[in-house]
N, C-alpha and C positions, 0 to 999 in steps of 0.2 A: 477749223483745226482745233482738234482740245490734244492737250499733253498732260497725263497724269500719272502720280509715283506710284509702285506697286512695291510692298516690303513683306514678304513672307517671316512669318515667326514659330519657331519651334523651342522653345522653353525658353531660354533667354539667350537661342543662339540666332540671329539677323544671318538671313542670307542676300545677299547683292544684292542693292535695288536694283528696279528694271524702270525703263520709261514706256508708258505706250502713246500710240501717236495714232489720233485718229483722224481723218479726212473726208471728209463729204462723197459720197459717191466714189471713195476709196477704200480699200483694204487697210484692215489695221496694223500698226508694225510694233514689235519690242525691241526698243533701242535700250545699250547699255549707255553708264553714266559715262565714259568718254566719246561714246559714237553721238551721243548730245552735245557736248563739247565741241566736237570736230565741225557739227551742224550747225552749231553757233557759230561758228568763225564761216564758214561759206553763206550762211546768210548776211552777216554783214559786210562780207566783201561783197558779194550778189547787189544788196541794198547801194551800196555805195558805188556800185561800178552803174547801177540804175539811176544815181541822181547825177552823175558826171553825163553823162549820154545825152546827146544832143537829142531834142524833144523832136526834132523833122525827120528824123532818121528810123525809119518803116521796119527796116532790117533787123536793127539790134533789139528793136521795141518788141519783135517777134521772139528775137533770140530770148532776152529776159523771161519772158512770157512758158518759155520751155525749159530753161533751165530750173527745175522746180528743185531747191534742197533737202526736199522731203523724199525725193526718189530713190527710192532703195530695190537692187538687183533680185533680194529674197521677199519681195514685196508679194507675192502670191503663197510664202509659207506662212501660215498661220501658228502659233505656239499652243501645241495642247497642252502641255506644263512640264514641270520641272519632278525628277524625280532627286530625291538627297537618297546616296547610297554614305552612310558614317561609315568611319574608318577605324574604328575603335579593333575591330576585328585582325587587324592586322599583327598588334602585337603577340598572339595567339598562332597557333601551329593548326589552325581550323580553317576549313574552308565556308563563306559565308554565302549561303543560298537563299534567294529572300525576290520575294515578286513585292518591288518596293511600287508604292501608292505613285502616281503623276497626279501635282496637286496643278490646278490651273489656276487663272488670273484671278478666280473669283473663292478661293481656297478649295473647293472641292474636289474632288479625285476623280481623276476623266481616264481611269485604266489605270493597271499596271503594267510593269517593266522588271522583267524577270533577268537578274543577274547574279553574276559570278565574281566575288572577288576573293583573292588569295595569295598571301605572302610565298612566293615562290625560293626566293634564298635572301639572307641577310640576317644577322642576329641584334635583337633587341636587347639592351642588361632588364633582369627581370625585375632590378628598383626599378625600371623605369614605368614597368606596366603598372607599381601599385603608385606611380606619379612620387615617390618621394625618393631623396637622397638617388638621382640618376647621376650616372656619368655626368665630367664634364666634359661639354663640345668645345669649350672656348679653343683649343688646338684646333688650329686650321688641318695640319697634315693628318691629325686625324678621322677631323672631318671626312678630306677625299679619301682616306681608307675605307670607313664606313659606306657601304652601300645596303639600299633597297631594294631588290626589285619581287612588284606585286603582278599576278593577270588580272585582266578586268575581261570579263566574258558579257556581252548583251547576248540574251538566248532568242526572246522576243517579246513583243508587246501583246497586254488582252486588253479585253475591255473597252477597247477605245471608241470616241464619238464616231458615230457613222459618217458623221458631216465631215469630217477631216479626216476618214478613214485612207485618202489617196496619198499613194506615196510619198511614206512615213518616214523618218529618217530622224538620228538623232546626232547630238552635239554635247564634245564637253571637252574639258579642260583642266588637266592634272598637274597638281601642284604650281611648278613654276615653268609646264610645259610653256615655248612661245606660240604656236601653232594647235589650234583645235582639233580635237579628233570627229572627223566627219563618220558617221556611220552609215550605211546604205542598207536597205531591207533587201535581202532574198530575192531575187523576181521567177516568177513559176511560168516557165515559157507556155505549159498549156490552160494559163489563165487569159484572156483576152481583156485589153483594156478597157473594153466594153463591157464587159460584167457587169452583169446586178447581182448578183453572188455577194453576199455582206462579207466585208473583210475586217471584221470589230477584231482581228488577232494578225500580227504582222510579225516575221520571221525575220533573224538577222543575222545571227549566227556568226558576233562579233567576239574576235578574242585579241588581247593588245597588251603585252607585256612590256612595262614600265621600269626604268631605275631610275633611282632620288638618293642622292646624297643625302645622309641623315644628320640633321642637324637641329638645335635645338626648339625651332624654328617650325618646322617636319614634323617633329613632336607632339606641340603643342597643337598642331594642323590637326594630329591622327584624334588627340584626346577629345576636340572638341570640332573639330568640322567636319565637311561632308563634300563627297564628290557629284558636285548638281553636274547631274543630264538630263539636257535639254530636248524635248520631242516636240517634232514638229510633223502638219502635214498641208496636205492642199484639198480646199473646198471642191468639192465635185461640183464640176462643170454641172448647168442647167438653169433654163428661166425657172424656177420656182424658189423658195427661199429654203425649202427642206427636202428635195425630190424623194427620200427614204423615210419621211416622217410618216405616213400611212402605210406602206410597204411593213405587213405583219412578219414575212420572213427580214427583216430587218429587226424587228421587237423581239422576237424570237431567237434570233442571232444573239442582239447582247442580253437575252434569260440564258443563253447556256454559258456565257461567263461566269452563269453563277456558283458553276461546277470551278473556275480556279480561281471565285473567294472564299467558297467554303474550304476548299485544297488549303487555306493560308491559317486556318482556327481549327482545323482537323490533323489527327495523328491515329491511325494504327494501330494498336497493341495487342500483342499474343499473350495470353497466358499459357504453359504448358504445366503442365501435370504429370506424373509417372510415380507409380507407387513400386517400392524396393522392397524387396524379401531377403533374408538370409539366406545363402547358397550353402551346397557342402564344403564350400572352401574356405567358408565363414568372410564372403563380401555379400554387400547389397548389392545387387543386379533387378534392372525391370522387369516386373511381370508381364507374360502377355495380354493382349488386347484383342480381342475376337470382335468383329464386326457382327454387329443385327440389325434389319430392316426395321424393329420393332422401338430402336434405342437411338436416339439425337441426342447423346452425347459423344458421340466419338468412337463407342466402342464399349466392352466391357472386360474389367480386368480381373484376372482368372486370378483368383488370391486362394492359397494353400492353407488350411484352416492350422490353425498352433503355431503360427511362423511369426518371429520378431521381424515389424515393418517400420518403415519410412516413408513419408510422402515427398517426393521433391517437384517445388514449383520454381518456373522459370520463366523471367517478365522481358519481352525485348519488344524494342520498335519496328514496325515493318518499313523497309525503306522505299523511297517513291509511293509514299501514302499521306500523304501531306505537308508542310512546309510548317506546321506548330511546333517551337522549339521544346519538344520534350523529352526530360533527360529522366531516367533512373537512377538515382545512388544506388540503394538495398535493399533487401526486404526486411522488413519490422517483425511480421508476426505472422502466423501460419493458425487459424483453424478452422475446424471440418464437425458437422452435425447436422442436422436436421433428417434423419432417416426416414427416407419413407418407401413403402411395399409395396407394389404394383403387382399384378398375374398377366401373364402375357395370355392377350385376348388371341381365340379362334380366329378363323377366315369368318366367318358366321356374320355377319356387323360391323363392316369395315368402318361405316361412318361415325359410329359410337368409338372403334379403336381408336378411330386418327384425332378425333375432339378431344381425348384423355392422353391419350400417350404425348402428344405434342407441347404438352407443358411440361413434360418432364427433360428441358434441357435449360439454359443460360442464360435465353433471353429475356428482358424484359425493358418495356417499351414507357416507365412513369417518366426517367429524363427525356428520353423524344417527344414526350406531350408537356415537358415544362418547357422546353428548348422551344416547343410550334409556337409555347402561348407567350414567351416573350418574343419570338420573331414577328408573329403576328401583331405585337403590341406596338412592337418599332415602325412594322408597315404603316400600321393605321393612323401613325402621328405624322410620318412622313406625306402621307396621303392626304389629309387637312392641312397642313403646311402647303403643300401645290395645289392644293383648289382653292386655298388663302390669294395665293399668287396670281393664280390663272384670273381668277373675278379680278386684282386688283386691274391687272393687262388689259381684259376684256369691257373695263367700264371707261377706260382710259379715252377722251376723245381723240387727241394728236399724238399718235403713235409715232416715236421715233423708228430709223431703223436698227437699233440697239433693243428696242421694246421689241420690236416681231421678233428678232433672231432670239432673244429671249422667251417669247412663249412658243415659241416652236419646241425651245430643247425644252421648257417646262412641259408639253403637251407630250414631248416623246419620252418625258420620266414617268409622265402619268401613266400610258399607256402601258411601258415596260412595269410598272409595279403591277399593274394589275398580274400581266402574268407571272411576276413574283412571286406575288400570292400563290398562285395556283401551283407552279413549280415545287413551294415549301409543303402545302397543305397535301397534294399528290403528286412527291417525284417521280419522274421517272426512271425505268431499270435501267441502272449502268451511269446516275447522271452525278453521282457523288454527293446528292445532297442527304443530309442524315435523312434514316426514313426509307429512303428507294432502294426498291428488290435488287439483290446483290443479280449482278451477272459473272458467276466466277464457279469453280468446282472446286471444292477445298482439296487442301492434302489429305490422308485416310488417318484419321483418328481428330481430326477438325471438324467441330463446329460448322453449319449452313449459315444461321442466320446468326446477324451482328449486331450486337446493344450498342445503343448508343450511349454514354457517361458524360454527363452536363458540367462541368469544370464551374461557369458561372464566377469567372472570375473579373473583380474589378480591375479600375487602372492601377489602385494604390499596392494590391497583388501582387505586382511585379517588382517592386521593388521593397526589399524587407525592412530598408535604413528608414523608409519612411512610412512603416507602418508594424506597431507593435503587435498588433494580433496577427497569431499565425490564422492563413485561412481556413476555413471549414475543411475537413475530409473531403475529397472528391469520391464520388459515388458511393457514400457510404450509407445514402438511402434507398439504392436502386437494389431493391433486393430483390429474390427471386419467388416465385410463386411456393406457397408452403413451407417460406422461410421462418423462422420462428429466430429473435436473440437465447433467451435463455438455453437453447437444444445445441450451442455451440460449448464446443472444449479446443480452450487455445493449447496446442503443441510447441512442446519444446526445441527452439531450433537450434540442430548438433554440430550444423556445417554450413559455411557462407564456401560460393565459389569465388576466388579471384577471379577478377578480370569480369565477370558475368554477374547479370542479376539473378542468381540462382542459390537456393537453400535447401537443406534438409533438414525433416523436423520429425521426430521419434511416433508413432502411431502406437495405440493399443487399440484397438479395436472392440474388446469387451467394456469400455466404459462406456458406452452406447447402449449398454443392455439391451440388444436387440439378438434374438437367436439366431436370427440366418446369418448376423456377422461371427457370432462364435462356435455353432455344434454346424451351421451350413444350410447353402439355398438350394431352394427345392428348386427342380427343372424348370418349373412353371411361374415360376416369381422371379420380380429386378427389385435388387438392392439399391435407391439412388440415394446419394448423398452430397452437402454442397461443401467444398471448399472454400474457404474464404482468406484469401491475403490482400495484407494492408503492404502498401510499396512506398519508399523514403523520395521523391522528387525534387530536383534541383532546377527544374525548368520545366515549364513557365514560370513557376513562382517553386520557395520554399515550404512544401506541403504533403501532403500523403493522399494517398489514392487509396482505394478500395478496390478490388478486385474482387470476381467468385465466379465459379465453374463449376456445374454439378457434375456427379459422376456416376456412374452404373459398375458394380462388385459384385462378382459372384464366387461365392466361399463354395470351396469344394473338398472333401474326406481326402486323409492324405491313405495311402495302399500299407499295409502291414504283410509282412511277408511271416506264415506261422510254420515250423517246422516241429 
């Protein structure tokens, strides 16, 4: 029997220690520091009721012999780890969405656990959120006036070890709950127990509404702790020590997790575009937009040659596209250049059409090849690091059983990197990793294909108090084909929208010196030109972004009527 301390650390916040308790030819258990306590006192009652026992007596010698105080009811649930959801979020009128890590015994992360939490009613004094000069709680009846109450939502577990992937279930304990909240996953009546069907993702669809007296106590709880839940599950039955460790659709199972970690460092963003003209009513109203087979940017906009214009850009997040906390404040700066003249090619030579014309939209692909070659750079250390491992295991003469269960999971990380690899270097369509052909039909005057923008941000990024340099520009090098700096004119912006990250910025169009933007384009020519906006972000970090969108104009004569 070995008994050893496990202490999880996250900056200088200790969460509970845990004890684990191993047995020969037994399953391991995590006892907490009073259920050791309580085992202590039944072993030496045990001990002592064993040396009182008359030594001729067959009976009780048996009885001893089965009373073992190592026996524990959940002794077949194994502990995949612990997830800490912080509660910082609470004193916020936000709701906090977040596929938090399950770190396990050995610190590494054995899945996530996607949750919900949210202050549902109760008012916090907003000293209290900057921590200084808060209320006092020392009033008792105040106290019981004061109430909390938060939801905690578990949606579902990914990721997780195939080897404990059998019903999963989780455990936790709020505040000064007495009683544990047991969680129970989903069961899908047309799944059979019998499956080999990997289930590296388990449903639960747990929602549990809380109130807590708020006290100072509470407080201090929210600023600095966290609500650990607990995930557990049961080894699949079978004489082998890994029955899914070669099983490739097993490998393959948790590669398509990879689609909800990249979902947790990816975010969405529209740029929208609309150029305004003076009307007879003396407002700016949008131009139209005519579609052409010929144009991947969205459309071309039918501009009235002599008209006072505006460009207005508008930056939003697309919701359900990723879980990366990122916030817009404003847009900074607006400008537009780089003209360049196409003829729209015959039927005659389609191959030669689609080679040229297909560079003249938005995308471009230099961060998706910086993003491959540090992904790829992470694989490849990870990868020497387990064949570090694997040789140490594999020259090893007396193999404990802690040693195999150990190169099993090291042999099934081996194998899943490989198809890592392959996943990063060619996604597949629809799998969310940067890189893979969209599976989607945009809206009409949207963009097909989607750039990726490499943020490449450190730890120290995230937070500003401890780091005096603002970061780099994000995207401020992903330019686009034919882009040139000097051929930009930054615009003066005339209008911020409330509430929206939206602007307008004054356009002349003749400072381009380009004739088909001011006397007009001939039938058989596209005007493309790129926009370029810089955006103010408040999350992930304190920083600016880059954006650019090219665009297709066609200047056309306005009608004179001669009497």
């Amino acid at each position: 029997m070995d008994v050893s301390a496990i202490v999880l650390q996250r900056g200088a916040i200790l969460s509970e220690p845990a004890i684990q308790v191993r047995r020969k030819g037994k399953g391991k258990q995590i006892w907490s520091l009073e259920k050791l306590e309580n085992r202590l006192v039944d072993m030496r009652d045990l001990y002592q009721e064993w040396k009182d026992c008359e030594e001729d007596n067959p009976v009780m010698r048996a009885y001893f012999r089965r009373a073992d105080p190592f026996y524990d009811e959940q002794e077949n649930h194994s502990l995949i780890g612990v997830a800490n959801v912080f509660l910082e979020c609470l004193f916020y009128d936000v709701k906090l969405q977040y596929a938090v890590p399950i770190i396990n015994q050995k610190g590494e992360v054995s899945g996530r656990l996607h949750v919900e939490v949210v202050r549902v009613s109760g008012e916090i004094d907003e000293r209290l959120v900057g921590g200084e000069d808060g209320p006092d709680y020392s009033n008792e009846n105040d106290t019981q006036e004061r109430k909390l109450v938060c939801r905690i939502k578990i949606l579902q577990a990914t990721g997780l070890p195939q080897h404990l992937s059998n019903f999963v279930f989780c455990k936790y304990t709020f505040w000064d709950q007495l009683e544990p909240v047991v969680v129970a996953p989903e069961v899908d009546p047309s799944l059979s127990s019998t499956s080999k069907e990997p289930r590296c993702m388990v449903v639960f669809d747990h929602c549990n509404e809380v109130s807590v007296s708020i006290s100072e106590d509470f407080m201090e709880h929210l600023y600095d702790g966290a609500l650990a839940i607990e995930v557990y599950g049961h080894k699949q039955s079978g004489d082998r020590k890994n029955p899914a460790l070669w099983d490739l659709g097993i490998i393959q199972a948790k590669t398509r997790s990879l689609r909800d970690r990249w979902s947790e460092v990816t975010r969405k963003v529209e740029l929208w575009v609309q150029i305004l003209e003076l009307n007879e009513n003396g407002e700016y109203c949008p131009v139209e937009v005519t579609p052409a087979k010929d144009v991947c940017t969205g459309g071309i906009f039918q501009l009235r040659q002599g008209q006072s214009r505006r460009i207005q850009v508008e930056v939003k997040s697309v919701q359900e596209s990723g879980t990366l906390p990122l916030m817009e404040e404003s847009i900074l700066s607006v400008g537009i250049g780089c003209v360049q003249i196409k003829r729209v090619r015959s039927l005659k030579g389609p191959e030669i059409y689609q080679e040229e014309e297909d560079e003249m939209d938005s995308y471009q692909d230099r961060d998706l090849e910086r993003l491959r070659r540090k992904w790829l750079c992470a694989l490849t250390k990870r990868q020497e690091y387990l064949d570090q491992q694997l040789q140490k295991l594999d020259g090893k003469p007396d193999k404990t059983e802690d040693d195999a269960e150990r190169e099993a999971q090291l042999l099934e990380m081996r194998l899943t990197l490989t198809e890592e690899r392959n996943a990063v270097m060619v996604p597949s369509a629809g799998s969310g990793i940067p890189g893979a052909p969209a599976e989607w039909t945009p809206v009409p005057g949207m963009e097909t294909h989607i750039p990726v923008i490499f943020l490449d941000l450190s730890a120290d990024d995230f937070s500003s108090q401890d780091n005096l340099d603002d970061p780099e520009a994000g995207g401020w090098d992903a330019t686009l084909v034919a882009e040139e700096e000097e051929e930009f004119f930054e615009l003066q912006i005339v209008k911020h929208h409330d509430s929206e990250v939206k602007a307008e910025a004054s356009w002349d169009s003749t400072v381009h010196d380009c004739i088909q933007l001011s006397k007009g384009t001939a039938a058989d020519e596209r005007v493309y030109l790129i926009v370029r906006v810089t955006v103010q972000l408040s999350h992930p970090a304190e920083m600016q972004l880059v954006l650019r969108k090219r665009i297709c104009v066609n200047v056309y004569g306005r009608q004179v009527y001669l009497l």
